[in-house]
C-alpha positions in Angstrom: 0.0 0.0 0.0 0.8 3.5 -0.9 1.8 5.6 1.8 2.5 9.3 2.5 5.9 10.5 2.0 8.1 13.6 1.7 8.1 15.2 -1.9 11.0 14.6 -3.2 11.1 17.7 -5.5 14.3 19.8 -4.4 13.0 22.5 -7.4 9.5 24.6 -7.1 8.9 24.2 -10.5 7.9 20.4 -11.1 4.7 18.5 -13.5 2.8 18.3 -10.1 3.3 22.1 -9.1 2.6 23.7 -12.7 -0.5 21.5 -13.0 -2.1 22.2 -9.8 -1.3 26.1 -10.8 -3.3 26.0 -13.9 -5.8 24.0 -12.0 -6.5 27.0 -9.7 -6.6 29.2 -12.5 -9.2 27.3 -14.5 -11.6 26.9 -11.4 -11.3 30.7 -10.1 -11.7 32.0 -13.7 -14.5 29.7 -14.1 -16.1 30.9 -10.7 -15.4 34.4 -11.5 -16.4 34.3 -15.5 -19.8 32.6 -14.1 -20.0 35.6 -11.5 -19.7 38.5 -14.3 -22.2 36.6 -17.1 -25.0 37.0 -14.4 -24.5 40.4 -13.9 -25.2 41.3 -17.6 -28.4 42.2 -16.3 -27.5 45.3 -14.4 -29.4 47.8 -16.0 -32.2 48.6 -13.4 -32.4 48.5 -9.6 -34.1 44.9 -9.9 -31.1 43.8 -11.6 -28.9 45.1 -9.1 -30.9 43.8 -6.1 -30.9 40.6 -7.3 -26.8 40.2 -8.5 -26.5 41.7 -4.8 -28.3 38.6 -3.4 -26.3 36.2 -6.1 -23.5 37.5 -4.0 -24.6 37.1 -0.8 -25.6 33.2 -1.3 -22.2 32.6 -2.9 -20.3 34.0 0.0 -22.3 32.1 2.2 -22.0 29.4 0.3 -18.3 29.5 0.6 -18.2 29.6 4.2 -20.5 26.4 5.0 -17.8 23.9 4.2 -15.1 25.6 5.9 -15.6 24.3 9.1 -15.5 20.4 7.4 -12.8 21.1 5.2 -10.4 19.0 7.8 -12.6 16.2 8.9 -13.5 15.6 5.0 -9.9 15.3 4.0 -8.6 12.9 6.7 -12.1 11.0 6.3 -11.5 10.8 2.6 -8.5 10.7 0.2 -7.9 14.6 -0.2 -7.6 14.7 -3.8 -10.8 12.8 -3.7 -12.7 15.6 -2.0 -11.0 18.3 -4.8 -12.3 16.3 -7.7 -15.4 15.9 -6.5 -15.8 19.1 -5.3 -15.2 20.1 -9.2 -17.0 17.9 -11.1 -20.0 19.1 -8.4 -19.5 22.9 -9.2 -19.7 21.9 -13.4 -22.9 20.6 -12.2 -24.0 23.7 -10.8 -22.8 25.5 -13.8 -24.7 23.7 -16.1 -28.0 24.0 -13.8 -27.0 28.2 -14.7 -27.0 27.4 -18.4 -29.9 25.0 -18.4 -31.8 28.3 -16.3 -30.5 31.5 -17.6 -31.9 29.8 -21.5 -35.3 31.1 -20.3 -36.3 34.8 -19.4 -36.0 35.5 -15.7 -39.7 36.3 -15.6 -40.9 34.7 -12.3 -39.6 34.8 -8.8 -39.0 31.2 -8.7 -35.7 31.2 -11.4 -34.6 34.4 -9.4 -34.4 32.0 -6.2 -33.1 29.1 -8.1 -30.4 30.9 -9.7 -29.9 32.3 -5.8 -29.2 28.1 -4.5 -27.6 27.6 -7.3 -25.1 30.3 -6.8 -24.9 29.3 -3.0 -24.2 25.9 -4.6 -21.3 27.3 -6.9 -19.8 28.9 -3.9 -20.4 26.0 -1.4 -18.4 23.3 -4.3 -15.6 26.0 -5.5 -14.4 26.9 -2.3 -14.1 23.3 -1.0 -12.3 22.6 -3.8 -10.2 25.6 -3.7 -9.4 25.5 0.0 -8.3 21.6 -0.6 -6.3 22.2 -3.8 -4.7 25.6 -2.2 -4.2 24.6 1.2 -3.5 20.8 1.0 -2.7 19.6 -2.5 -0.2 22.3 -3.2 1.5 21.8 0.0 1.6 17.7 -0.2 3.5 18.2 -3.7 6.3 20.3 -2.7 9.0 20.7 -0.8 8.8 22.3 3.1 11.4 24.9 2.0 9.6 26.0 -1.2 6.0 25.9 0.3 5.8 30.0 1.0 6.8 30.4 -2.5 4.2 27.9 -3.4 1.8 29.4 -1.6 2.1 32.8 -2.7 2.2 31.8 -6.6 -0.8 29.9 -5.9 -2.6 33.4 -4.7 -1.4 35.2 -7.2 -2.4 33.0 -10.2 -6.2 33.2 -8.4 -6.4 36.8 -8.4 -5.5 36.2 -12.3 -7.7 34.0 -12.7 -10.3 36.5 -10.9 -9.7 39.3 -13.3 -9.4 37.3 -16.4 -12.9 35.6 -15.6 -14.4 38.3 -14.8 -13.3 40.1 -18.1 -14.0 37.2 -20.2 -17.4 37.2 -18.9 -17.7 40.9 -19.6 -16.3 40.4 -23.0 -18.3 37.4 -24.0 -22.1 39.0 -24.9 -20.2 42.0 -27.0 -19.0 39.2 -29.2 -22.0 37.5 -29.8 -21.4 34.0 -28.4 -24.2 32.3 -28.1 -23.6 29.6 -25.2 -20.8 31.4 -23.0 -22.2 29.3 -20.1 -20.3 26.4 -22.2 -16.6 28.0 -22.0 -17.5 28.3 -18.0 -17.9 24.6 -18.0 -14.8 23.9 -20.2 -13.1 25.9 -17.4 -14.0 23.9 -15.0 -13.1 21.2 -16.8 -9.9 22.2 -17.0 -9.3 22.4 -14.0 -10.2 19.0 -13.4 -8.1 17.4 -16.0 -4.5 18.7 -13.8 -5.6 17.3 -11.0 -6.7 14.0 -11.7 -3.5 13.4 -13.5 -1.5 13.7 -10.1 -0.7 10.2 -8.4 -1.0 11.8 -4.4 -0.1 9.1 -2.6 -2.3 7.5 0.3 -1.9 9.6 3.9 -2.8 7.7 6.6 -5.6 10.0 8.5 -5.1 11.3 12.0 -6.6 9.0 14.6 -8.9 11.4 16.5 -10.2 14.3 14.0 -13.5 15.9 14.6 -16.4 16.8 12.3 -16.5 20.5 13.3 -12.5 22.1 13.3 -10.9 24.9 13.4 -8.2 23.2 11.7 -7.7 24.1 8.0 -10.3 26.8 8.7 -9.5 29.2 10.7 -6.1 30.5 12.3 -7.6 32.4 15.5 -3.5 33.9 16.0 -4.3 35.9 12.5 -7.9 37.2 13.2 -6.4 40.5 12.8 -4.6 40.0 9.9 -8.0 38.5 8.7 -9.7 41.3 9.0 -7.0 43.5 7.0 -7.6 41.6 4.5 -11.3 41.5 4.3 -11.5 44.9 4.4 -9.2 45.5 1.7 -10.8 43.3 -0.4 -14.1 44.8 0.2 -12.7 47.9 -1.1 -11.5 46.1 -4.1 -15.1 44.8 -5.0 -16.7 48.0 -3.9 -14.5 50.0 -6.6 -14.8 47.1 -9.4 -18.5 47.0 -8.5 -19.0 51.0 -8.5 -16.6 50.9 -12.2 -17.9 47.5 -13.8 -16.7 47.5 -16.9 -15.0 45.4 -19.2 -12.6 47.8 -19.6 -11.4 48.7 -16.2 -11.2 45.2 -15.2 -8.9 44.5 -18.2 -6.4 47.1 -17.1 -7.3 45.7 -13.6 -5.6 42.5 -14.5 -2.7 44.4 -16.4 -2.1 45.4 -12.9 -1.9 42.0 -11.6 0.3 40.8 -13.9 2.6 43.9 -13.9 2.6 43.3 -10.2 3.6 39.8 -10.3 6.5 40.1 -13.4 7.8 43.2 -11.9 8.3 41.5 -8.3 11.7 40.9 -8.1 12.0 39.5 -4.7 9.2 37.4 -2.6 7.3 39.7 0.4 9.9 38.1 3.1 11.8 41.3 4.0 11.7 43.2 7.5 9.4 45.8 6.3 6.2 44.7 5.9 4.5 47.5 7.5 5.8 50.0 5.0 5.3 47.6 2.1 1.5 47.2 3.3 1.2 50.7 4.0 2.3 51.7 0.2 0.0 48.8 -1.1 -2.9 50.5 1.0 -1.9 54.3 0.0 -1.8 53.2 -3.8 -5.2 51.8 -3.7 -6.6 55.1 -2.1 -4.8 57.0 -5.2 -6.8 54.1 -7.5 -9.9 55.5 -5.8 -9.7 59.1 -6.6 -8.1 58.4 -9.9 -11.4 56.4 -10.8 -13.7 59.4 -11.6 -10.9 61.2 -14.1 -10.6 60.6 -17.7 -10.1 57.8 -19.8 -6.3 57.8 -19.1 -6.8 58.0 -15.4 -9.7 55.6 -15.5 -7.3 53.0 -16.8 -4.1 54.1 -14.5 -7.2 53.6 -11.3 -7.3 50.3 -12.7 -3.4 49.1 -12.8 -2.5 50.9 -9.6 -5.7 48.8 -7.2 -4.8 45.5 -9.0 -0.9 45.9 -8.3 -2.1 47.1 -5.0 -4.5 44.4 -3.9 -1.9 42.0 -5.0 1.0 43.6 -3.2 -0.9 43.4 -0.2 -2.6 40.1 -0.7 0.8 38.5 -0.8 2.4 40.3 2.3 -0.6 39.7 4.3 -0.5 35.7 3.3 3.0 35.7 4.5 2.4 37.0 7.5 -0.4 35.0 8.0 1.9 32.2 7.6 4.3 33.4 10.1 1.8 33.9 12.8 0.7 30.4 12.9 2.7 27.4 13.6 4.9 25.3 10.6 1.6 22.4 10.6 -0.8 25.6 10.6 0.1 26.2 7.1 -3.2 25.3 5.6 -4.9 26.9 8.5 -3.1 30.2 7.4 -3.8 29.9 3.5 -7.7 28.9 4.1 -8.1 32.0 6.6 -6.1 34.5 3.8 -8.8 32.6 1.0 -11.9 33.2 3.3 -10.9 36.9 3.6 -10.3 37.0 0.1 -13.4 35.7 -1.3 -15.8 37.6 1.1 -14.3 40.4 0.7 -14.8 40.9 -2.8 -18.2 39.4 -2.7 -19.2 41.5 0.3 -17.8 44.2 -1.6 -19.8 43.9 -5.0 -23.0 42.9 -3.0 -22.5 46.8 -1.2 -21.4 48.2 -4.5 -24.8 46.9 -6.3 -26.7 48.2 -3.5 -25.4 51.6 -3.7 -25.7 51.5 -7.5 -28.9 51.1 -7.2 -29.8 54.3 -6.5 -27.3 55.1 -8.2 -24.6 56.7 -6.2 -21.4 56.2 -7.9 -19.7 58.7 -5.4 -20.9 57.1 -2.3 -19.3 53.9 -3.5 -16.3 55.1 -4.0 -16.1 57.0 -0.2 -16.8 53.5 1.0 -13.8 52.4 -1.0 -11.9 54.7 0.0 -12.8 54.5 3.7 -11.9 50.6 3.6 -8.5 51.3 2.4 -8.1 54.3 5.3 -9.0 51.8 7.6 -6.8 48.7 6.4 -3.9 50.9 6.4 -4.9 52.0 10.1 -5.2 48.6 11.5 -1.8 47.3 9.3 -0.1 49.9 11.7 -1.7 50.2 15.3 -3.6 46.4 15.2 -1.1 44.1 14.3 2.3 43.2 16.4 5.1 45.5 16.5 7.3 43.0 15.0 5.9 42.2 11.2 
């Protein structure tokens, strides 16, 4: 029998690594390309009341599994619970493309496209908080799983912004089934997986249903909530610009941000580093209502912001915790992540209903102030 053992990659860069990578690509630009294809109704209040509450069941829908995430890996094989997780969430897409084929007429498709995106939510972040927190770690070495980690992040905010602008994109070309390329996304994503051989891990002989463990890391509730509120500002200010547009330069920023990085966020001055990120996304705010030039600038600078300070956060998440907290650390920086930026575009909505571009954007702006404030008098003096 096939038992657990120690990676024996010395190099980050391995088949396993690369294909789990594109496997968290595929799935986050699936979930987010899924997201931004529902909101192509937003052109009345009703529309915007009703992609609020989309929002709203897929962030609760994240958060209901958390709490199983680490009885369901040692009670299962943990590659098991990724795949199935996947082929659960094409499911759900498909119950979108099978609904959204009909006009949205009655109350009863709004409320079944509502438990179908709680569903979405409920399978994608299982499967993301397994692959992410568990899989990446199993295939790689212990002195290349920050970097890991971190490239892991970063290739889901990608993913985020390249979903979201595919989705955007899609109706002005005139594809007929865009719900399709969703499911061949998530298909993807499955294919990498299931084509690593994880060996069998022998499960921990007392593990509870309900656990903290691979949930929540109670040491980095503060960090937490640094990073919930920033990315709350980051969905308020996509939600309040929504365009295909901005989130295309959104994603130049990103990727700028990730190519231009020439050393990983392990230096001694992470408070200064955050407090930059945090500054530069307050300059993306009032850059948002200027011209086209500085429409697009707002853009780069919050997506090489919110990446800057995803990735110092995560690593001080990491550092807060214990070495076998690991998972604990990236599940709580994923959590933050995800609900912030669904929080964020179920507030923006709301406000747009009205609308009240301006207001969003104080609220943006407000989020950042106060990220910045708790990076500097909330958190430890040593960062």
């Amino acid at each position: 029998m096939y038992t657990q053992v120690t990676p024996v990659h010395a190099r980050l860069w391995h088949r396993g690594f690369i294909k789990l990578l594109l496997a968290h690509f595929f799935l986050t630009s699936a979930v987010y390309m899924s997201m931004s294809l529902l909101s192509s109704g937003l052109t009345s209040p009703d529309g915007y009341r009703l992609f609020a509450c989309l929002m709203g069941c897929y962030a609760v829908g994240i958060l209901l599994p958390a709490p199983f995430n680490n009885f369901l890996i040692q009670r299962f094989r943990r590659n098991g619970v990724c795949l199935f997780s996947m082929l659960l969430f094409t499911a759900g897409i498909l119950g979108f493309y099978l609904t959204v084929r009909l006009p949205m007429a009655t109350s009863s498709d709004a409320t079944w496209l509502m438990v179908l995106r709680g569903f979405s939510g409920m399978t994608s972040g299982l499967a993301q908080m397994v692959l992410c927190g568990t899989l990446i770690i199993d295939v790689c070495e212990s002195h290349n799983r920050s970097r890991a980690n971190l490239l892991t992040a970063w290739c889901g905010r990608l993913g985020m912004a390249a979903g979201t602008a595919a989705g955007l994109l899609y109706p002005l070309q005139g594809a007929a089934n865009p719900w399709l390329v969703v499911v061949g996304l998530s298909l993807a994503a499955f294919l990498p997986v299931a084509t690593i051989h994880f060996p069998f891990r022998v499960p921990d002989e007392v593990h509870r249903v309900v656990s903290l463990d691979r949930f929540f890391l109670v040491q980095g509730r503060r960090l937490f909530v640094t990073a919930l509120l920033m990315s709350m500002g980051v969905g308020l200010l996509l939600a309040a610009t929504f365009s295909a547009f901005y989130v295309l330069f959104f994603l130049l920023g990103i990727a700028l941000s990730m190519f231009a990085s020439n050393r990983w966020p392990e230096q001694k001055d992470n408070r200064l580093s955050l407090a930059v990120a945090f500054l530069t996304a307050l300059l993306a705010v009032f850059l948002a209502r200027g011209g086209t030039a500085l429409f697009a600038l707002s853009a780069v600078l919050l997506g090489r912001s919110w990446n800057l300070a995803g990735s110092l956060l995560l690593s001080l998440l990491f550092r807060s915790g214990d070495h076998c907290q690991r998972a604990t650390a990236q599940n709580t920086y994923f959590l933050a992540s995800e609900w912030g930026v669904s929080i964020g575009l179920l507030a923006g909505c709301l406000l747009m209903v009205s609308p009240c571009i301006e207001t969003a954007l104080v609220s943006a702006a407000f989020l950042f102030v106060s990220s910045l404030l708790l990076s500097f008098f909330g958190q430890p003096r040593r960062m």
